[in-house]
C-alpha positions as CSV (number, residue, x, y, z in Angstrom):
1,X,34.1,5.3,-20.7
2,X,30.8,4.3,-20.0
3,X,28.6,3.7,-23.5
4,X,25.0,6.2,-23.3
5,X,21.7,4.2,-23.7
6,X,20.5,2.5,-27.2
7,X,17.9,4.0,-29.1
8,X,16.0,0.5,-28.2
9,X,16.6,1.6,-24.5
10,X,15.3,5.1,-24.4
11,X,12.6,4.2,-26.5
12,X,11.5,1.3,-23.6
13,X,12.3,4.3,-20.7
14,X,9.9,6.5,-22.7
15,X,7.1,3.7,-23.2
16,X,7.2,2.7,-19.8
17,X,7.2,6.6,-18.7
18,X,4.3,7.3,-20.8
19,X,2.7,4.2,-19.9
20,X,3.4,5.4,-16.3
21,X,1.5,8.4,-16.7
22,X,-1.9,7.0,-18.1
23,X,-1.9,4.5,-15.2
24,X,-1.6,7.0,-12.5
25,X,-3.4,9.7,-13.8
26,X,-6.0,8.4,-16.1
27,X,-7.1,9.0,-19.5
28,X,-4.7,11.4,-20.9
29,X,-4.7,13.6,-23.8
30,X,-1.3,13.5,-26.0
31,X,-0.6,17.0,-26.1
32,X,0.0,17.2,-22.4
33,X,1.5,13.6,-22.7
34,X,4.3,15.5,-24.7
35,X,4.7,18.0,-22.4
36,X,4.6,16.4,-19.5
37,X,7.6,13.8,-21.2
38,X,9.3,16.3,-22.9
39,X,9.1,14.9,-26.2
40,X,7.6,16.1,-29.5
41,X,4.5,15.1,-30.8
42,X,5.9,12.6,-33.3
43,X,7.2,10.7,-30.7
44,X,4.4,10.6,-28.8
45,X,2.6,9.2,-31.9
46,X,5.0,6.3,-32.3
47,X,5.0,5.3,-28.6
48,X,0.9,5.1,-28.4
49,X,1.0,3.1,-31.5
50,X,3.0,0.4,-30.1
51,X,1.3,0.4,-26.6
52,X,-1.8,0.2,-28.6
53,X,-1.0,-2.3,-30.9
54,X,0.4,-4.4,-27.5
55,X,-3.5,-4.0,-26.3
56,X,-2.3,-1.4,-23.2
57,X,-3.9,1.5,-24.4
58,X,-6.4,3.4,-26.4
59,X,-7.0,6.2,-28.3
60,X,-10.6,8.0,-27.9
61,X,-12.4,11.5,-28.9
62,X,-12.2,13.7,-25.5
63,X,-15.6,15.0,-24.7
64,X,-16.5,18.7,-25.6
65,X,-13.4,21.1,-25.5
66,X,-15.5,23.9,-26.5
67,X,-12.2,25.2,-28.1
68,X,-11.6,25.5,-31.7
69,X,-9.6,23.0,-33.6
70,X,-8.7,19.8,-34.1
71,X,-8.8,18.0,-30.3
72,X,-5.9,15.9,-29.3
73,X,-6.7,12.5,-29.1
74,X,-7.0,11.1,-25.0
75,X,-5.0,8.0,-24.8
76,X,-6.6,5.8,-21.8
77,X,-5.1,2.8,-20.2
78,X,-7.1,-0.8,-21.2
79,X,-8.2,-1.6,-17.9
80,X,-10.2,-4.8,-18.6
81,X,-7.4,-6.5,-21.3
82,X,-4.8,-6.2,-18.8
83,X,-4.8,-6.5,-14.7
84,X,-2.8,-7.9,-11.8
85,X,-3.7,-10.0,-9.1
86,X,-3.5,-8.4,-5.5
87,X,-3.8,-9.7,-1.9
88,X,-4.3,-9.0,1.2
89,X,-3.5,-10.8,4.2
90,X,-4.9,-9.0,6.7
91,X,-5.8,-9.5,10.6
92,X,-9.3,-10.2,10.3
93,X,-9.6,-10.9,6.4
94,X,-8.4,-12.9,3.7
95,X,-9.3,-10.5,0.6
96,X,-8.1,-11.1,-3.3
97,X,-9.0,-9.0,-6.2
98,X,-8.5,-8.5,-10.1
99,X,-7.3,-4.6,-10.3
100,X,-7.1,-3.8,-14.1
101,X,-4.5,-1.4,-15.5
102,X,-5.4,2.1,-14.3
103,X,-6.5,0.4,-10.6
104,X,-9.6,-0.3,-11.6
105,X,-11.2,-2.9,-9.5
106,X,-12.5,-5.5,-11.8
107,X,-13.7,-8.5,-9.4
108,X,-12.8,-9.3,-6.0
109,X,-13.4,-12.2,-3.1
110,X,-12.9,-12.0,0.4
111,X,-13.8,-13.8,3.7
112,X,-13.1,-14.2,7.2
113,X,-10.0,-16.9,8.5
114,X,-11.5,-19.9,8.6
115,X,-11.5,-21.2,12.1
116,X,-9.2,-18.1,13.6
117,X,-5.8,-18.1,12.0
118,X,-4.7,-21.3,10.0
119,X,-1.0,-22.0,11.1
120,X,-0.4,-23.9,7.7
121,X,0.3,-21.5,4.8
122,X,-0.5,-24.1,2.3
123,X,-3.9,-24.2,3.5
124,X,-4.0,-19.9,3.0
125,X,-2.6,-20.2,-0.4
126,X,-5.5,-22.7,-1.4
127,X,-8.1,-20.6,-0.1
128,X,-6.4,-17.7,-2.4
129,X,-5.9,-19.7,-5.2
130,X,-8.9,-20.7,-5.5
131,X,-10.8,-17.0,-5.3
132,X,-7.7,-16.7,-8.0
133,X,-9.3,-18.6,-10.1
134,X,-12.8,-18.1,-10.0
135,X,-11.9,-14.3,-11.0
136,X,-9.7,-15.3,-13.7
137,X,-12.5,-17.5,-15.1
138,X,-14.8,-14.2,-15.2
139,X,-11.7,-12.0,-16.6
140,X,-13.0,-10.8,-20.1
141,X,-11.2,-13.4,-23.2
142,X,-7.9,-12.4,-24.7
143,X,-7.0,-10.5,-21.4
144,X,-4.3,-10.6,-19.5
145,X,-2.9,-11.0,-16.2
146,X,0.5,-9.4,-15.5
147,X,1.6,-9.8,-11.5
148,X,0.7,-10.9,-8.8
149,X,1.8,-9.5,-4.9
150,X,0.7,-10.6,-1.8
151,X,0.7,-8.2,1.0
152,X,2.0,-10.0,4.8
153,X,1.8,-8.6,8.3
154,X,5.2,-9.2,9.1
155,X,8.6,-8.9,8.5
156,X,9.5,-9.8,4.8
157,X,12.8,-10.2,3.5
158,X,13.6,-8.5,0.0
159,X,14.3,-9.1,-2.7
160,X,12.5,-12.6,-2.7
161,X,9.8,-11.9,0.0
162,X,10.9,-14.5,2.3
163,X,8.5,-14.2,5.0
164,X,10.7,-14.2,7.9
165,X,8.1,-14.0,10.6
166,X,4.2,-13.4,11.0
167,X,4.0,-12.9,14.6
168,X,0.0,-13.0,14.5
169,X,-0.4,-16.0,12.1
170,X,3.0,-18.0,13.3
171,X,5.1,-18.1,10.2
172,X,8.6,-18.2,10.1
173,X,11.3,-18.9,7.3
174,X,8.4,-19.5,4.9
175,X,7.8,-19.5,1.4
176,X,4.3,-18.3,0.8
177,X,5.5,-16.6,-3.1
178,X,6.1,-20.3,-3.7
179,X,3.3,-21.7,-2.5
180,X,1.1,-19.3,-4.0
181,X,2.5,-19.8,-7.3
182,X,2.6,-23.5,-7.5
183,X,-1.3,-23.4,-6.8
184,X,-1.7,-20.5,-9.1
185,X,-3.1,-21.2,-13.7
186,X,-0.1,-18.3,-14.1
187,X,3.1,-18.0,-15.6
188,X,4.4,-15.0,-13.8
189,X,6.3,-13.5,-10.3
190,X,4.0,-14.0,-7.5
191,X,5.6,-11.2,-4.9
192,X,5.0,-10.9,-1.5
193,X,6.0,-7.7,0.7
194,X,4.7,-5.9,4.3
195,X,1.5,-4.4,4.1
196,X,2.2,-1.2,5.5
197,X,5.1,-0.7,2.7
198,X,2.5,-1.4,-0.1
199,X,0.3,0.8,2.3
200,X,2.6,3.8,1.8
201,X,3.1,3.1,-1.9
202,X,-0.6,2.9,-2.3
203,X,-1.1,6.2,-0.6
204,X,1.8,7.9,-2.7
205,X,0.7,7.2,-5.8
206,X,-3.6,6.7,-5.8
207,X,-4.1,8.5,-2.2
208,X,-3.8,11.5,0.0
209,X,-0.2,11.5,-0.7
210,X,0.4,12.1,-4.2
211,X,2.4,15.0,-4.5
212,X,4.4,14.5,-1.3
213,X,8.0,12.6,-2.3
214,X,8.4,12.4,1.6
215,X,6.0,10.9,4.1
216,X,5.3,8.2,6.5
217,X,2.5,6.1,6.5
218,X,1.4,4.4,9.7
219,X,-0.9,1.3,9.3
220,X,-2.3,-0.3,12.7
221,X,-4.1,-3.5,13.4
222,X,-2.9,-5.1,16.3
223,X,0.7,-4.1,15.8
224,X,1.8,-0.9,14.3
225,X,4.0,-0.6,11.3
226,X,5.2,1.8,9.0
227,X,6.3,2.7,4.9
228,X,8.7,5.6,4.6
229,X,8.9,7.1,0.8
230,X,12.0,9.2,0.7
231,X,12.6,11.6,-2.4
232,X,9.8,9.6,-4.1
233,X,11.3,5.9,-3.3
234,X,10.2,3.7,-1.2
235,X,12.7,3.1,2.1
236,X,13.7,-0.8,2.4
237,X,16.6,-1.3,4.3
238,X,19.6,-4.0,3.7
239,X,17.3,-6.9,3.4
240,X,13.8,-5.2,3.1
241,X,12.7,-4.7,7.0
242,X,13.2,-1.0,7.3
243,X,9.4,0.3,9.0
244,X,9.4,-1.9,12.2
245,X,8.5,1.1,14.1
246,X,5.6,-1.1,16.2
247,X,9.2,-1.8,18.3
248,X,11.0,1.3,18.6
249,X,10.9,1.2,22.2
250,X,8.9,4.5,23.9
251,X,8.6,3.4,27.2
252,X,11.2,0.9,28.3
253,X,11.3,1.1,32.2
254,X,7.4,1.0,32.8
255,X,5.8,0.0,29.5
256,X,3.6,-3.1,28.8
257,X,4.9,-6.3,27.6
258,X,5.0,-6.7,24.4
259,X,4.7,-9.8,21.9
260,X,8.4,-9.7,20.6
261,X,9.5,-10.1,24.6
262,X,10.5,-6.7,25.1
263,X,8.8,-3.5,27.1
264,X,7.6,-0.3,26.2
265,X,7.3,-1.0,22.3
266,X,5.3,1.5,20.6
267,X,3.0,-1.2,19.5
268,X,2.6,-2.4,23.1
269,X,1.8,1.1,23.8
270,X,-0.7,2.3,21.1
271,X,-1.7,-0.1,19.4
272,X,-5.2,-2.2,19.8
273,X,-4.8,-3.8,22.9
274,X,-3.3,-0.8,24.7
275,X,-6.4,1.0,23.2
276,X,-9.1,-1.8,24.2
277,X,-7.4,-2.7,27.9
278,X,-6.9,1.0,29.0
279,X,-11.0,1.3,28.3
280,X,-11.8,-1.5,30.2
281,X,-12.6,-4.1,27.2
282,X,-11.2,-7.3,26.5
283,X,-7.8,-6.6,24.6
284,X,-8.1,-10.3,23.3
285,X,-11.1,-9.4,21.2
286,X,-9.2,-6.9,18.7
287,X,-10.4,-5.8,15.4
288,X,-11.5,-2.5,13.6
289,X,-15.3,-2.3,15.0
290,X,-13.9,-3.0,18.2
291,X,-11.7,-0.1,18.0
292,X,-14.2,1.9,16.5
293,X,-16.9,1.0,19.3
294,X,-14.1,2.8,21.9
295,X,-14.0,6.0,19.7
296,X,-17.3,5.9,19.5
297,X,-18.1,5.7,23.2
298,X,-15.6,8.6,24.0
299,X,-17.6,10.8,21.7
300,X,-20.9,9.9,23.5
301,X,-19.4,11.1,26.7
302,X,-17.6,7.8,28.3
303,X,-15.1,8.7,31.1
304,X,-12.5,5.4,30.6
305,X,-13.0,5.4,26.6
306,X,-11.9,9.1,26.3
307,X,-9.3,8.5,29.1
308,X,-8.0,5.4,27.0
309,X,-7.5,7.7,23.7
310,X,-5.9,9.7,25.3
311,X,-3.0,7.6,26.7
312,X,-2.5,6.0,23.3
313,X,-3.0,9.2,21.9
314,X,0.0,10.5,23.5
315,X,2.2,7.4,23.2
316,X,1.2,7.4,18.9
317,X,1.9,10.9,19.3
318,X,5.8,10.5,20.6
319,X,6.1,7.6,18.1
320,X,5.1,10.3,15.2
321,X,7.4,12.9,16.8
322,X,10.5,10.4,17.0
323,X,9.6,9.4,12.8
324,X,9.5,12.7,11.9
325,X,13.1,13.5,13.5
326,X,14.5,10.6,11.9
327,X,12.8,11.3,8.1
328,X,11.9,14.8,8.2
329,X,8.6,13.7,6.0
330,X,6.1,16.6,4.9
331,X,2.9,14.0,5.4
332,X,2.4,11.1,8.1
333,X,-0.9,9.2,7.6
334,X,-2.7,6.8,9.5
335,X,-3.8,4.0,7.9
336,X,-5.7,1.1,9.3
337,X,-7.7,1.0,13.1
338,X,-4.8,4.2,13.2
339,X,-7.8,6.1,11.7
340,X,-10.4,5.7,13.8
341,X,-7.6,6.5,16.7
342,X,-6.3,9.3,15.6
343,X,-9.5,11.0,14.8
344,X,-10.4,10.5,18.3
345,X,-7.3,11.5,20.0
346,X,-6.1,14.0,17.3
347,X,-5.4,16.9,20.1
348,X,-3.1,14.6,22.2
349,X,-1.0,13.3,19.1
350,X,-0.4,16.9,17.5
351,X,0.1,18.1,21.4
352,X,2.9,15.5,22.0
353,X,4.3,16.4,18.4
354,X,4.5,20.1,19.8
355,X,6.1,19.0,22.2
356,X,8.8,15.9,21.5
357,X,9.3,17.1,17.4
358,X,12.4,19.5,16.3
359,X,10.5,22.5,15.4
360,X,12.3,22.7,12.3
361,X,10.7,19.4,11.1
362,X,7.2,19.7,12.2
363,X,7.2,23.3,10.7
364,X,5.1,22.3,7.8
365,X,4.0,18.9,8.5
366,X,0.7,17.8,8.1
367,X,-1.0,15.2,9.8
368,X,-3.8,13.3,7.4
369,X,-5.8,9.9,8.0
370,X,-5.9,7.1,4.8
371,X,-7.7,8.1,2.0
372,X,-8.3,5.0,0.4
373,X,-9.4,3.3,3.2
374,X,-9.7,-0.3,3.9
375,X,-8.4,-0.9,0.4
376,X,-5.2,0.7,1.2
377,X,-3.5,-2.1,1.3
378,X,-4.9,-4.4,-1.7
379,X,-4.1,-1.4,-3.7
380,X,-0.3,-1.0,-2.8
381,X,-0.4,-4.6,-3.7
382,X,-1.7,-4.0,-7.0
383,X,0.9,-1.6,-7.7
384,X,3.7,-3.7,-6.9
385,X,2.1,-6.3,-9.0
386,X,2.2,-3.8,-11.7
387,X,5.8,-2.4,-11.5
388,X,7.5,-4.9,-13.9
389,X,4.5,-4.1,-16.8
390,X,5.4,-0.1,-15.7
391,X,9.0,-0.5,-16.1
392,X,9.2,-2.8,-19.5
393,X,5.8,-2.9,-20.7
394,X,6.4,-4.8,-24.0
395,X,8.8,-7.3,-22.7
396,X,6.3,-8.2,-19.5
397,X,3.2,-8.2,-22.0
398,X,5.4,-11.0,-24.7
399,X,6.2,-12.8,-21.5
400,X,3.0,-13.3,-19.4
C-alpha cells in the first residue's frame, strides 16, 4: 500500500502552488490566496513567510479598499531579486532577455544573424553568452538567476533538448544546451525546446489563452509549426516532437516541393514562400515585413496579393480544420507572420473550416491571432526557464 505524501511534501506542493499563483497572476492579496488554495489563513501565513524570507515574495499594503477593516496584506512576486534567462532563436533574430519572476522584462539584447545564418553553433552560443553576460552584469546585487531555455526552430528531442535538426540554420545531432552552458557565469539547467511549444505555453499562461485548457497554437516563419495544450498540459509526444504539423501533407499529388523532400506539406503550401511566390515576389527574400508588405498591398486593392491570400488562406485553413479534428481545441491562434496572414485571409480560413471541420468540433471554436506578439516566443521561454523554481521553489533557490 502506497505511503500518502509527508507533511515536508505537501508543504513544498502548496509553496510552489502558491508561488504559482503570484507569478501568473500578479500581486495577490492572501485572502483570496486562501481561497483560491483551499487552505486557511494560518497556512497561508506560514507559506509567505518562508517564500519571503527565501527573497521570492513580498508583502505590501493594497491601495484604497474603501471597505472597512483591517485589509489583507497583497503578497507580490520579487521580480528584480529573482529572474531567468530566455532565448530566442528566431529566423531573422538572435534576441536574449532577463525576465524577472512575474515575467517582467528586466533587460534584453537582440540583433540580426551576423552574415545570414552562422552554420557553427558555437559561434551562436558566443554571441548569446555574451549579451548573457552583459545583462547579468546590470542584474541588481544579491539577485538571482534561476533557468535558463533556449527556444530552436526545429525539431528538439525531450527530455535533454537534443536538437535533432534545424532545417533553416543546418544543425543536426547538436548540443546547443551544452554549448550554451559551458560559455554561460551560471550554475544551473540551460534547456532548449521548439519555439512554437514555448509559443503555446506562452500564450496559455500570459496570453490570449489563459483560461482555455485546450488549444492550438500555430507559429509561422518560413515553416509552420505548432504547440497543442491538452487538459492544461502541454502535448510532447514519445521523444518531444509532437507539433510538426508544417508536414502534414495537404496536397500530395499537385503541391509544391517542399524542404523536407516531400510534396504538398502544409508548410510548402501556406507558409512564406507559398505566400510571397503566389504574389509575384521573391520567395527567397522571406521575413515578417515582407509578409506584411503582401497584406498590405491586398488591402490597398492589388489583384495578385489578394489572390495570393487567398490560396494560402485556404490551404492554412484545411490545416486548421484537420488540427481541430484530431485535438478538438476550444482556441487556435496564429502566432508569428501567421498573424499578419490570417488577418488578411480570415474569410477563406474560417470558410475552409466550415467546410473540412466535424461540425461537432468547430461548434464553439474560436479563431484568435497572438496576443503577445513578437515576444511570444521569448516569453514561453521564460516560463520554461522558470518551471523548476515553480515546482520546488526553496530547493531551486538553495541550489542556483
Amino acid at each position: 500500500m502506497k505511503a500518502g505524501p509527508s507533511q515536508d511534501e505537501v508543504r513544498q506542493q502548496n509553496l510552489g502552488a502558491l508561488l504559482r499563483h503570484v507569478h501568473f497572476d500578479g500581486p495577490t492579496s492572501r485572502a483570496v490566496l486562501a481561497t483560491r488554495l483551499g487552505l486557511n489563513r494560518s497556512t497561508i501565513l506560514g507559506l509567505v513567510g518562508d517564500l519571503t524570507a527565501a527573497g521570492l515574495v513580498r508583502e505590501e499594503l493594497p491601495q484604497e479598499t474603501g471597505r472597512a477593516g483591517r485589509p489583507s496584506l497583497v503578497v507580490r512576486p520579487e521580480s528584480t531579486r529573482v529572474h531567468v534567462l530566455a532565448v530566442d532563436l528566431g529566423v531573422e533574430r538572435l534576441a536574449t532577455a532577463l525576465i524577472g519572476l512575474g515575467g517582467v522584462f528586466l533587460d534584453r539584447r537582440e540583433c540580426p544573424w551576423p552574415d545570414g545564418h552562422p552554420q557553427d553553433p558555437a559561434q551562436v552560443a558566443a554571441i548569446l553568452a555574451g549579451f548573457a553576460q552583459e545583462m547579468l552584469a546590470r542584474a541588481p546585487d544579491g539577485s538571482s538567476c534561476v533557468g535558463v531555455a533556449v527556444a530552436v526552430r526545429g525539431i528538439v528531442r525531450h527530455p535533454d533538448g537534443l536538437v535533432s535538426l534545424t532545417p533553416n540554420m543546418g544543425w543536426k545531432g547538436v548540443d546547443f544546451a551544452g554549448a550554451f552552458a559551458a560559455r554561460l557565469p551560471l550554475d544551473v539547467p540551460v534547456l532548449v525546446a521548439n519555439e512554437a511549444n514555448l509559443g503555446a505555453l506562452a500564450e496559455h499562461r500570459r496570453g490570449i489563452g489563459r483560461g482555455s485548457q485546450n488549444l492550438v497554437y500555430l507559429h509561422g516563419e518560413i515553416g509552420i509549426g505548432a504547440g497543442v495544450i491538452t487538459d492544461g498540459e502541454l502535448l510532447r509526444g514519445e521523444r518531444g516532437y509532437a507539433g510538426e504539423i508544417g508536414h502534414m501533407n495537404v496536397n500530395p499529388y499537385q503541391g509544391r516541393p517542399c524542404g523536407c523532400g516531400a510534396h504538398g506539406c502544409l508548410e510548402a503550401e501556406a507558409g512564406e514562400r507559398a505566400l510571397l511566390e503566389a504574389a509575384g515576389r521573391d520567395g527567397r527574400l522571406t521575413g515578417a515585413d515582407a509578409v506584411r508588405s503582401v497584406v498590405t498591398a491586398a488591402d490597398r486593392g492589388d489583384v495578385s496579393a489578394r489572390a495570393a491570400l487567398h490560396r494560402v488562406g485556404d490551404w492554412l485553413g484545411i490545416g486548421i480544420a484537420n488540427l481541430v479534428n484530431l485535438f478538438d481545441p476550444d482556441l487556435v491562434i496564429l502566432g508569428g507572420t501567421l498573424r499578419d496572414v490570417f488577418l488578411g485571409s480570415a474569410a477563406q480560413v474560417r470558410s475552409r473550416i466550415n467546410t473540412n471541420a466535424l461540425a461537432a468540433v468547430r461548434e464553439h471554436l474560436r479563431l484568435r491571432v497572438s496576443e503577445l506578439g513578437d515576444d511570444t516566443v521569448l516569453i514561453g521561454a521564460a516560463e520554461l526557464a522558470f518551471s523548476e523554481l515553480l515546482t520546488r521553489p526553496l530547493e531551486t533557490l538553495t541550489r542556483s
